[in-house]
N, C-alpha and C positions, 0 to 999 in steps of 0.2 A: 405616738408612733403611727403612724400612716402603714394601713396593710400590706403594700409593698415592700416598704422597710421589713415587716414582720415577716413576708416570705422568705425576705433575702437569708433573715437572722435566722429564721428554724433551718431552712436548707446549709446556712456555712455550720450549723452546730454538728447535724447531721454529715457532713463529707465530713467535720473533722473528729468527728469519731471512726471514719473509717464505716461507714455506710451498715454502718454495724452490722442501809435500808433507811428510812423514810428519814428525812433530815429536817426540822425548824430550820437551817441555813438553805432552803431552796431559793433559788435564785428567778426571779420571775423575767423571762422574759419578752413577754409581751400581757397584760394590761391596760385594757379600754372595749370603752364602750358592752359590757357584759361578756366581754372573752379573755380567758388568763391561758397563759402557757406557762411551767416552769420546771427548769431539771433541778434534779436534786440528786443525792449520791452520797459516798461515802468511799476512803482510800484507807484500806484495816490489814497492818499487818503484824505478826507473833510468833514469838516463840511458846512451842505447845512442847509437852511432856508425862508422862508417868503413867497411871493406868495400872490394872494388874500383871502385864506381863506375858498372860493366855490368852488364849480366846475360848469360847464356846463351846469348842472341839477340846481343851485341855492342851492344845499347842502352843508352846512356848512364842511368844513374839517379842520383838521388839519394845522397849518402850522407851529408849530415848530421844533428847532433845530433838526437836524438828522445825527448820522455819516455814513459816505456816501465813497464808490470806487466812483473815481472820469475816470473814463475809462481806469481801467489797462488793458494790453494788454502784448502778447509775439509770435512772427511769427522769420520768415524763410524766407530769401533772398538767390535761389539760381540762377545763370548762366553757361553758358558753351559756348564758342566758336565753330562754326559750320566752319566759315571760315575765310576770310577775313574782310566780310562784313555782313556774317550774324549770330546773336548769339540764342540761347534757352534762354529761364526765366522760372521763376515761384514763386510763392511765395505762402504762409501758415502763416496766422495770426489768433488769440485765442482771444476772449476776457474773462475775468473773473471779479470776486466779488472777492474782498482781503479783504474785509472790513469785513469779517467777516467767521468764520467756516463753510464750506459748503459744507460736503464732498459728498453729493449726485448730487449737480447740480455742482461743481469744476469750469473747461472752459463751458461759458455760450450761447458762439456764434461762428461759425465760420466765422470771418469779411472779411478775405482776402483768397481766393483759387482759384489760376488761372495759368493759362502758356502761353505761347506764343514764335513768334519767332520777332526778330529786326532786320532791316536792315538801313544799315545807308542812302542806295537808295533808297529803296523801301519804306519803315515806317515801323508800328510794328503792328502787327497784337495779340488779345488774347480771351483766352475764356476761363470762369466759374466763376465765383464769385468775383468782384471788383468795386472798385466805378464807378459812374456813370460818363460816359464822360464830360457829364453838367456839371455836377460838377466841376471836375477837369480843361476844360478848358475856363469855367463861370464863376461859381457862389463860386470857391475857392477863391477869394482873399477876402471874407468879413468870411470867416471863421477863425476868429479868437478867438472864445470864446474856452474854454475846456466843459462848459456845454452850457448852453443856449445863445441867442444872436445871432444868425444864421436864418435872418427870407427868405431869399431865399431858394430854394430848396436844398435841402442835398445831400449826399453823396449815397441813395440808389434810388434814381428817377427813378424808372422804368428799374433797375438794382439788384446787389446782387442774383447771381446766373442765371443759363441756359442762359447765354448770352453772346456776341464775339461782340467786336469792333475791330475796326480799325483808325489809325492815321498818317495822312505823315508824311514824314522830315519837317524840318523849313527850305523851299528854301527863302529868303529874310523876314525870320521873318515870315512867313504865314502858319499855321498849320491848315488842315481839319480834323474833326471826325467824325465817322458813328458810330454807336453800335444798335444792333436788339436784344432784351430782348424773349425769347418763354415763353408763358405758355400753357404748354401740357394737353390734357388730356386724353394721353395713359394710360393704367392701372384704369381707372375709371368707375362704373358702371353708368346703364342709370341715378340712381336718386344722383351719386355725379357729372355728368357733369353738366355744363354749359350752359344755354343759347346760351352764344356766342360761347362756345366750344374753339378749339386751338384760341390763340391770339398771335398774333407779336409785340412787342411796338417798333417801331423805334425814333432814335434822332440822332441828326447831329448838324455841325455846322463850326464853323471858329473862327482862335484864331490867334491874332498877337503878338508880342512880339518883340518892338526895343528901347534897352536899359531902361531906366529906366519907360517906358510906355508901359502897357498891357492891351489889351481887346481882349475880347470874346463874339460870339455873336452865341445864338445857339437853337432849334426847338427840343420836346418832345413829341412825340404823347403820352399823356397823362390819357393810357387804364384803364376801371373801376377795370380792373382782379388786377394790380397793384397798386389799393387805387386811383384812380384818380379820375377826373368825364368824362372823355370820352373825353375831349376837347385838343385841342393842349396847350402847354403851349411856352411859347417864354422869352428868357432873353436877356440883353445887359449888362455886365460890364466889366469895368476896373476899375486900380491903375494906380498908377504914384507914384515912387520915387522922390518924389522931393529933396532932403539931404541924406546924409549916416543915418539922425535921423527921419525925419519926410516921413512916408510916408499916399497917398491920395486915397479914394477908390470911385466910386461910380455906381449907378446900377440900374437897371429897371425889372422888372417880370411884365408877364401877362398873362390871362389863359380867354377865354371865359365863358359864366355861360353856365351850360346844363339845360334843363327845368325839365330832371328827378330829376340831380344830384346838381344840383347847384355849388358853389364852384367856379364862377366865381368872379375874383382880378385883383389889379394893385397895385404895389408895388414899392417903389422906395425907394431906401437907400442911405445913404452916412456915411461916416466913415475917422477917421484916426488912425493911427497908431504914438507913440513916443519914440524913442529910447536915454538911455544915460545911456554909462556906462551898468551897472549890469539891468541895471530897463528900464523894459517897460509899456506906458500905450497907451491902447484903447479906442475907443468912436465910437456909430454907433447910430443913429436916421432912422428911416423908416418909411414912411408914407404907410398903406394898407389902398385900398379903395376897401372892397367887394360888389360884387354885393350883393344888398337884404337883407346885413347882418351886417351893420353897418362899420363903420371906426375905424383905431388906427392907434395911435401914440407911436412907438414900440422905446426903447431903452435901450442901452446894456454898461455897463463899464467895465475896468480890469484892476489891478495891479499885475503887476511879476516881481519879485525879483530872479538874479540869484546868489545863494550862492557857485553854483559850475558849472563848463562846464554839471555836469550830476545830480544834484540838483536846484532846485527851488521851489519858494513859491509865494502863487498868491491869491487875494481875486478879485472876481467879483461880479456884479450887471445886473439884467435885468429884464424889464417890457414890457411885452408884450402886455399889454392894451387890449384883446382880449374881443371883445363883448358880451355882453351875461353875464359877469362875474360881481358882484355886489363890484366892486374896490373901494375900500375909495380916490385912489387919493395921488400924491406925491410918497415920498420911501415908505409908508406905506405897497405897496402889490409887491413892488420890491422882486425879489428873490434873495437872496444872498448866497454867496459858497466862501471857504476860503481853504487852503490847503496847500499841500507839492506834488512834485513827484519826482520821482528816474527814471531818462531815463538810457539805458543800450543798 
């Protein structure tokens, strides 16, 4: 494809989306000569239901059936070769509501926007808006649910926006992470700043990977500016493949209590994973024990069905036990979601 071609095609993709997560079905549209472009996406919708009933406050709510996006999503993978050894990135990810006409709020988030550069000696270096290191080389292998069920730290910890990591090579399976989150408060008058004023959040860590055994072990300074309570937060997990079918998860969180903010926890999980054929199912149990704030008994299920390499259907389950909440006990306040998605 001749680079003209290649403008025509990114510009007509572009107007037809209206001038505006991660899918093996990306679609490449342009490759050659050391430069890729490719969209990828996903079209997710469900029906959701059940939950306790209350909320936090002990007010009675809702908890019936509701049609529901299940986290559609539509971005941009692109690269470019520098040299031998070192390449550019970047990427551009959307999320949206499909589930329904909404042409004022349309794309809802911008989940993914960053760039960077890779080296295969050096490691990879990036900055602006992406998931959190922890995350990714933590506390991802118990993410397995598409809704809830994920009782370790997520994917925005002290991350998603004005922030640059960095990560080596894997020299015998041993990967480090740094990432330094800013919260600025250039352009703010005396009565919208801060107390604490600029803030830094740092996290770090270490990640092994040999064959079919992975863990990650890694440190969050865990700042108020970013939802936190001020304290360090710390995880430990791995998996283990044990079969091409069944695989093993398990994992540790912990966070000191602050005396302002509270919010101190200990957390442990474990889960599996089963594969056969078209269908997979999940199972994860987690024991939280907060400070000051009672304990639960957190757990999550899922069935998915694949009717095509870019089709699928999936019903899940999860109860989060979360105190405070006036639970009848059993599936009764289980949350339940059922669905279809379209990866692309």
């Amino acid at each position: 494809m001749k680079r003209s071609v290649k403008a025509v095609v990114v510009t007509a993709v572009a107007m037809a989306l209206g001038g505006v997560g991660t899918s093996v079905n990306a679609a490449s549209l342009y490759d050659e000569e050391g430069t890729q472009f490719d969209i990828y996406g996903r079209l997710a919708m469900g029906v959701a239901g059940g939950g306790p009933g209350v909320d936090s406050a002990g007010q009675k709510v809702s908890d019936s059936a509701e049609f529901v996006d299940v986290y559609s999503r539509l971005g941009f993978r692109m690269s470019q070769r520098v040299s031998s050894d070192v390449s550019a990135f970047g990427r551009l990810e959307w999320r949206f509501t499909g589930d329904e006409r909404n042409t004022e709020q349309g794309f809802n988030e911008i989940r993914q926007s960053y760039l960077g550069l890779k080296s295969e000696r050096y490691g990879t270096v990036q900055a602006g808006n992406f998931d959190s290191l922890y995350y990714q080389f933590v506390s991802a292998p118990f993410d397995v649910y598409l809704d809830r069920g994920l009782e370790f730290s997520s994917t925005g910890l002290q991350s998603r926006g004005d922030a640059i990591g960095y990560y080596t090579p894997t020299p015998n399976g041993f990967t480090t992470f740094l990432q330094v989150k800013h919260y600025s408060e250039r352009g703010l008058t005396d009565a919208e700043q801060r107390r604490e004023g600029s803030v830094l959040a740092a996290q770090g860590g270490v990640h092994y990977q040999h064959g079919p055994l992975r863990v990650g072990v890694g440190a969050v300074e865990d700042v108020v500016r970013g939802g936190g309570n001020g304290e360090m937060l710390y995880g430990v997990m791995g998996s283990y493949q044990a079969t091409d079918s069944i695989s093993a998860r398990l994992g540790a969180e912990w966070q000191g209590q602050n005396t302002q903010y509270g919010g101190g926890y200990e957390t442990v999980g474990l889960g599996t994973t089963y594969v056969t054929g078209p269908w997979a199912f999940t199972a994860d149990y987690y024991r939280i024990n907060r400070d000051n704030q009672g304990n639960s008994n957190a757990w999550a299920a899922g069935s998915y069905y694949k009717l095509s390499n870019a089709f699928d259907v999936f019903v899940e389950l999860a109860d989060s036990d979360a105190p405070g909440l006036a639970q009848r006990g059993g599936l009764k306040d289980a949350y339940w979601l059922t669905g279809a998605r379209y990866h692309f």
